[in-house]
GUPABA-692018 format. One record per residue: residue number from 1; x, y, z of N, C-alpha, C in turn. Coordinates in pm, whole numbers, plus 50000, padded with zeros to 5 digits. Atoms other than C-alpha are relative to their C-alpha. Layout:
# residues N
+-----+-------+-------+-------+-------+-------+-------+-------+-------+-------+
|   k |  n_xx |  n_yy |  n_zz | ca_xx | ca_yy | ca_zz |  c_xx |  c_yy |  c_zz |
+-----+-------+-------+-------+-------+-------+-------+-------+-------+-------+
| NUM |     X |     Y |     Z |     X |     Y |     Z |     X |     Y |     Z |
...
+-----+-------+-------+-------+-------+-------+-------+-------+-------+-------+
//
This chain:
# residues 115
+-----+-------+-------+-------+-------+-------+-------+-------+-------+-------+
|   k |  n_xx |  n_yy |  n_zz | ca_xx | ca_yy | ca_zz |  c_xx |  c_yy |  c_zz |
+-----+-------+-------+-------+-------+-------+-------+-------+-------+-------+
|   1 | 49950 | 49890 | 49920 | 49526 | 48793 | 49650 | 50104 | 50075 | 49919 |
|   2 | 49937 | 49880 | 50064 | 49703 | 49123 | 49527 | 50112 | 50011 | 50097 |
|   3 | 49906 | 49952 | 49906 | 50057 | 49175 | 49651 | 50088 | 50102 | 49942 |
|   4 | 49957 | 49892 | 50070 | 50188 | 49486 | 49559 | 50131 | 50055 | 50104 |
|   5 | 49854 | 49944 | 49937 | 50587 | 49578 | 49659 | 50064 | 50066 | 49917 |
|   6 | 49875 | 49957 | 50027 | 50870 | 49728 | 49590 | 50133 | 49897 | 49988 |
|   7 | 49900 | 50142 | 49979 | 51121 | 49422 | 49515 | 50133 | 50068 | 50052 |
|   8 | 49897 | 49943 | 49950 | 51406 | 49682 | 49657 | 49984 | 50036 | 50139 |
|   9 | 50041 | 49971 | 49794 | 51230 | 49752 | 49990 | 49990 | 49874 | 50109 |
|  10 | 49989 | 50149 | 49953 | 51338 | 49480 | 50245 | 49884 | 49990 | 50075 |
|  11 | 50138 | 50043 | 49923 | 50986 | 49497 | 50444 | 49952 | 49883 | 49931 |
|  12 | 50045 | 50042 | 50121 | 50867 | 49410 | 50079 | 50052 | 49821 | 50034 |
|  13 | 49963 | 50102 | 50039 | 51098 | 49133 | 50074 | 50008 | 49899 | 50178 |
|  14 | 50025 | 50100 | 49890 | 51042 | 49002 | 50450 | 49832 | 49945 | 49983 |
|  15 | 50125 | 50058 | 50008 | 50664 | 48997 | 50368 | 49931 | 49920 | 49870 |
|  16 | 50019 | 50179 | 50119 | 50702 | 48742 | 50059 | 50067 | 49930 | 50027 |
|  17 | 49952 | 50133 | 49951 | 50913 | 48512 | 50228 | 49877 | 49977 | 50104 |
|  18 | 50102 | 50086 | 49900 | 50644 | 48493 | 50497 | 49873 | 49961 | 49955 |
|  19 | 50125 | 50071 | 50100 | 50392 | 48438 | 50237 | 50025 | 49888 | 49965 |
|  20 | 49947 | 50108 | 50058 | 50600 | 48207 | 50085 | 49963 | 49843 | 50085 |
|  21 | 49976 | 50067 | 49885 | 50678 | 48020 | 50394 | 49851 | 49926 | 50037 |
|  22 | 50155 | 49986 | 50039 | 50289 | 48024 | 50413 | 49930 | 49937 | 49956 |
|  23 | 50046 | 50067 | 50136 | 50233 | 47870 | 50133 | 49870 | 50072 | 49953 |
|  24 | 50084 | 49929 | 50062 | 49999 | 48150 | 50061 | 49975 | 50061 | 49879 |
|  25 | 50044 | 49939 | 50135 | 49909 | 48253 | 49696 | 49969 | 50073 | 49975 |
|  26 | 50015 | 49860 | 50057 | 49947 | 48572 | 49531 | 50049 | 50054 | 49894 |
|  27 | 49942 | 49941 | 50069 | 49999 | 48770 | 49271 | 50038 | 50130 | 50021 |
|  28 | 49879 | 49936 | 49931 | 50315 | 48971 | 49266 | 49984 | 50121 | 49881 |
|  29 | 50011 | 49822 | 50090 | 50294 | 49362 | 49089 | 50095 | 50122 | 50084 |
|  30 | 49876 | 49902 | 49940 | 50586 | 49559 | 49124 | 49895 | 50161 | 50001 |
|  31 | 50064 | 49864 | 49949 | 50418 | 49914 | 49289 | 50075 | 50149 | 49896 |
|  32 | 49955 | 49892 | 50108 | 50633 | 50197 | 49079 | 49976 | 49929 | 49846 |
|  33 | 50021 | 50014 | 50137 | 50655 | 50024 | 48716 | 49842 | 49953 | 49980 |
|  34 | 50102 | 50016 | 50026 | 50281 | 49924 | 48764 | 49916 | 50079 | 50146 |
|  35 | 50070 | 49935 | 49890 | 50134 | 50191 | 48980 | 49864 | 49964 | 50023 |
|  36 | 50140 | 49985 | 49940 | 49791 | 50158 | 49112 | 49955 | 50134 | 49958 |
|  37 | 50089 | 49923 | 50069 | 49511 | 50361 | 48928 | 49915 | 50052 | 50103 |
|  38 | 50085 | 49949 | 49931 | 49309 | 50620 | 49086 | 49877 | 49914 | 50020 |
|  39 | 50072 | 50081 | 49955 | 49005 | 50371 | 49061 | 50047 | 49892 | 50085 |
|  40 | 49967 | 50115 | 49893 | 49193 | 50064 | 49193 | 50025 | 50064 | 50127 |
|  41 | 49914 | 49964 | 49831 | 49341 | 50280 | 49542 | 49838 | 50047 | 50025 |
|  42 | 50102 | 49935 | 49892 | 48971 | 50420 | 49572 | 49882 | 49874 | 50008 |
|  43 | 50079 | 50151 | 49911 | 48796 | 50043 | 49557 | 50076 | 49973 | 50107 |
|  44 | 49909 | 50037 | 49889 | 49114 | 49957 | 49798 | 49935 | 50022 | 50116 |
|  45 | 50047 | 49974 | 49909 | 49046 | 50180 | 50024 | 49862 | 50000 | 50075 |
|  46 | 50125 | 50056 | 49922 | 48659 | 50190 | 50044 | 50004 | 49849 | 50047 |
|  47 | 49994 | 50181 | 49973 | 48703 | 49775 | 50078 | 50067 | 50009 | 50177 |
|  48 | 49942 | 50023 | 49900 | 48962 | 49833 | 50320 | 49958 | 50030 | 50169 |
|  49 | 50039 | 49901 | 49858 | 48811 | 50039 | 50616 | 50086 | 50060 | 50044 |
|  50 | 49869 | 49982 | 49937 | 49166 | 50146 | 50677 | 49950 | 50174 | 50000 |
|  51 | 50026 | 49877 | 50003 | 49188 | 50531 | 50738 | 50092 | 50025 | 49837 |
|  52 | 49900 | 50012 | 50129 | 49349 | 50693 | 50391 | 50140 | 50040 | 49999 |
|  53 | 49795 | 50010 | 49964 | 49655 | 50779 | 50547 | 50081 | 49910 | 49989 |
|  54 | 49960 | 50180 | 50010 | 49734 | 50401 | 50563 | 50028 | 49978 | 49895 |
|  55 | 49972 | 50079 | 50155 | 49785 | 50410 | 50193 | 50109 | 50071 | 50001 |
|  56 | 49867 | 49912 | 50041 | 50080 | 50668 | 50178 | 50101 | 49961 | 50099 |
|  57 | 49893 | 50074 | 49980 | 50413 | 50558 | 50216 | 50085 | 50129 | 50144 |
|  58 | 50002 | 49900 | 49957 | 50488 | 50845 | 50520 | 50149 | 49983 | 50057 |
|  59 | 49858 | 50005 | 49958 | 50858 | 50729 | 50629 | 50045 | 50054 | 49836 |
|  60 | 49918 | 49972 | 50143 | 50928 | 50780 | 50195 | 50077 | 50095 | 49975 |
|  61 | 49935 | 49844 | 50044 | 51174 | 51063 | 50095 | 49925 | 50062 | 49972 |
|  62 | 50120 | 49873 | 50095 | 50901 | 51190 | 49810 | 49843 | 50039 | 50139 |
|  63 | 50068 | 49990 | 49880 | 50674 | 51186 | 50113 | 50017 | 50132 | 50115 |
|  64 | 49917 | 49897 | 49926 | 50882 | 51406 | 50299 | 50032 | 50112 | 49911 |
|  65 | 49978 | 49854 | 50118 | 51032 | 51635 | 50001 | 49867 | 50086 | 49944 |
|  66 | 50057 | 49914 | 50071 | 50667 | 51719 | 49874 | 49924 | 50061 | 50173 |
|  67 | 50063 | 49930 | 49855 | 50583 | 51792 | 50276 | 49853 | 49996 | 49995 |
|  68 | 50143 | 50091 | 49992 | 50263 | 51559 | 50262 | 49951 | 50001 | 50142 |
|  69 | 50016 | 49984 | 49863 | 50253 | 51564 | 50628 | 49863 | 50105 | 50009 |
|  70 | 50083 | 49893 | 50017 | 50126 | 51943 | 50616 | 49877 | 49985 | 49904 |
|  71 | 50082 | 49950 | 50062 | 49969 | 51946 | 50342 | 49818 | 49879 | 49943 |
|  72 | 50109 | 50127 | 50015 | 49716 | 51575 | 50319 | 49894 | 50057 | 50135 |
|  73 | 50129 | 49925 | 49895 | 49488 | 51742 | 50636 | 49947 | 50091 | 49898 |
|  74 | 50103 | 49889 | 50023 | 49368 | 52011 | 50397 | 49954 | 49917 | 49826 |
|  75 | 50083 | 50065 | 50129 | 49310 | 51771 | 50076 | 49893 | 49933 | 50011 |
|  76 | 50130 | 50116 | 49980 | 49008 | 51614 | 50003 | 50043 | 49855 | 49949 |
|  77 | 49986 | 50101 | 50010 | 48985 | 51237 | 49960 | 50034 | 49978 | 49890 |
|  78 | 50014 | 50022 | 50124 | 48935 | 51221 | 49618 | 50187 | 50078 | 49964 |
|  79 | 49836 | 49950 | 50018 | 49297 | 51468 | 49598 | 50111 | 49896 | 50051 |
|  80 | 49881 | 50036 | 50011 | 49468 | 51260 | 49757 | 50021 | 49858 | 49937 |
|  81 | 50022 | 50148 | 50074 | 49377 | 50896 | 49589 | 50066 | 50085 | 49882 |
|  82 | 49971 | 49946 | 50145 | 49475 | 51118 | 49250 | 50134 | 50012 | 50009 |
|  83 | 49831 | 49968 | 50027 | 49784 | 51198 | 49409 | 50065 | 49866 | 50069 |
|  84 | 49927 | 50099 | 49991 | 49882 | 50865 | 49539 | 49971 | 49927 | 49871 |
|  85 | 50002 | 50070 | 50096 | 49810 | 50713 | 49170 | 50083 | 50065 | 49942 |
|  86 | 49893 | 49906 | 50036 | 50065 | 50990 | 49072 | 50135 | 49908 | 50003 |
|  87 | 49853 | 50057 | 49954 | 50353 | 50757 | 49232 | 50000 | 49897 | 50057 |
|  88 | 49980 | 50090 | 49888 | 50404 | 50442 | 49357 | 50106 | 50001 | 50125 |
|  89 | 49927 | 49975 | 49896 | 50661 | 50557 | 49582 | 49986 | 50067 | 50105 |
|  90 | 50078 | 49897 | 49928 | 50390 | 50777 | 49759 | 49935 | 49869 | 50048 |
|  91 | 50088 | 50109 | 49909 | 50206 | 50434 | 49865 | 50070 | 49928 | 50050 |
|  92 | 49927 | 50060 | 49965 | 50247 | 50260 | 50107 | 50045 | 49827 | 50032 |
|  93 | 50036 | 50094 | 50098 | 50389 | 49943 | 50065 | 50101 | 49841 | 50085 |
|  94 | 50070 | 50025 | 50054 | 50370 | 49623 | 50122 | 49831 | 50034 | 49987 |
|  95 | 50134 | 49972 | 49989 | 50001 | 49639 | 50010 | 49947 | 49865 | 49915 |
|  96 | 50079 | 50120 | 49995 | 49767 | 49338 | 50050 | 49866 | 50002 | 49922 |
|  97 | 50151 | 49988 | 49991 | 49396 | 49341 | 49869 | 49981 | 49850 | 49950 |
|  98 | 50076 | 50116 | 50015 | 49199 | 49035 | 49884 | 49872 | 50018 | 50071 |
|  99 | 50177 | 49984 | 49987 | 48793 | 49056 | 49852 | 50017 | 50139 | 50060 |
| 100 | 50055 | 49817 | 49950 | 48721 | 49333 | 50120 | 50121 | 50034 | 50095 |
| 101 | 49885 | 49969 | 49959 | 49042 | 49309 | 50281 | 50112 | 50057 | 49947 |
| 102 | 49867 | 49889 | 50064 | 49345 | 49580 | 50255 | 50080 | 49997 | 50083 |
| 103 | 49917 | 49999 | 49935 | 49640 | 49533 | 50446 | 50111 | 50120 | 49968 |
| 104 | 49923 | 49924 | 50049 | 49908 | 49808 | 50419 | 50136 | 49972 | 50109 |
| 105 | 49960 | 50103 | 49858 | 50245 | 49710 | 50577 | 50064 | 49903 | 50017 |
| 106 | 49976 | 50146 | 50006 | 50400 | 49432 | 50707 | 50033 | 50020 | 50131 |
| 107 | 49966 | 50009 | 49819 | 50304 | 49375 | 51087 | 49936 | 49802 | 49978 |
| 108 | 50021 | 50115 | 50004 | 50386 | 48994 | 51119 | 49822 | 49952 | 50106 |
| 109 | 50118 | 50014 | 49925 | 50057 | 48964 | 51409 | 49905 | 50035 | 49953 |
| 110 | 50069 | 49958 | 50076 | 49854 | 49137 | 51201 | 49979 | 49917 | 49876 |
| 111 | 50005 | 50122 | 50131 | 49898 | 48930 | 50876 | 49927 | 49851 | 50103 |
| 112 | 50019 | 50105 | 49939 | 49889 | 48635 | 51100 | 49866 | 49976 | 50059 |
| 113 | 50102 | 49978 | 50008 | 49539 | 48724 | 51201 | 49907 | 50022 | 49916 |
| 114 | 50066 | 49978 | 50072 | 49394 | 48808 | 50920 | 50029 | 49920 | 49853 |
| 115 | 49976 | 50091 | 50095 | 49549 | 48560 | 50673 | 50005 | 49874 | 50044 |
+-----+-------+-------+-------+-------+-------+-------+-------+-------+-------+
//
């Protein structure tokens, strides 16, 4: 399993202690110094079934400053996978992939179901 955070974002850091805790196994990839590649976010997401909004980080400042809100309704899919490999601070994060599963997130009931 793929666990991709931010080691400064405390979600980040509530949803590897409950891995931990877990005793669940993963490997750990810091999200900005090793961003996610336009191919890896567009296997993600096809795998995931999630909608692709679910990948962008939408509480983020850069989220807000480039006024993604407005403007992700008129991009196509493919635009915006290009532009979330642009930044890891544009995804959102934690982010889970294992096999065909994509978690984005950290809803303890949710994990807990599906892990």
């Amino acid at each position: 399993m793929l666990f991709l955070e931010y080691p400064k974002c405390s979600t980040c850091q509530k949803a590897k202690k409950w891995l931990d805790e877990y005793q669940i196994s993963y490997e750990d990839r810091h999200i900005v110094e090793n961003n996610p590649t336009f191919e890896e976010l567009k296997d993600w997401y096809e795998r995931s079934g999630l909608p692709l909004k679910k990948f962008f980080n939408t509480s983020g400042m850069l989220y807000k400053e480039m006024k993604l809100k407005d403007k992700l309704p008129e991009m196509s899919e493919e635009e915006q996978l290009k532009l979330l490999a642009t930044n890891g601070m544009l995804v959102k994060r934690p982010l889970i992939v294992d096999g065909d599963r994509g978690l984005t997130g950290f809803k303890m009931a949710e994990w807990e179901t599906l892990l």
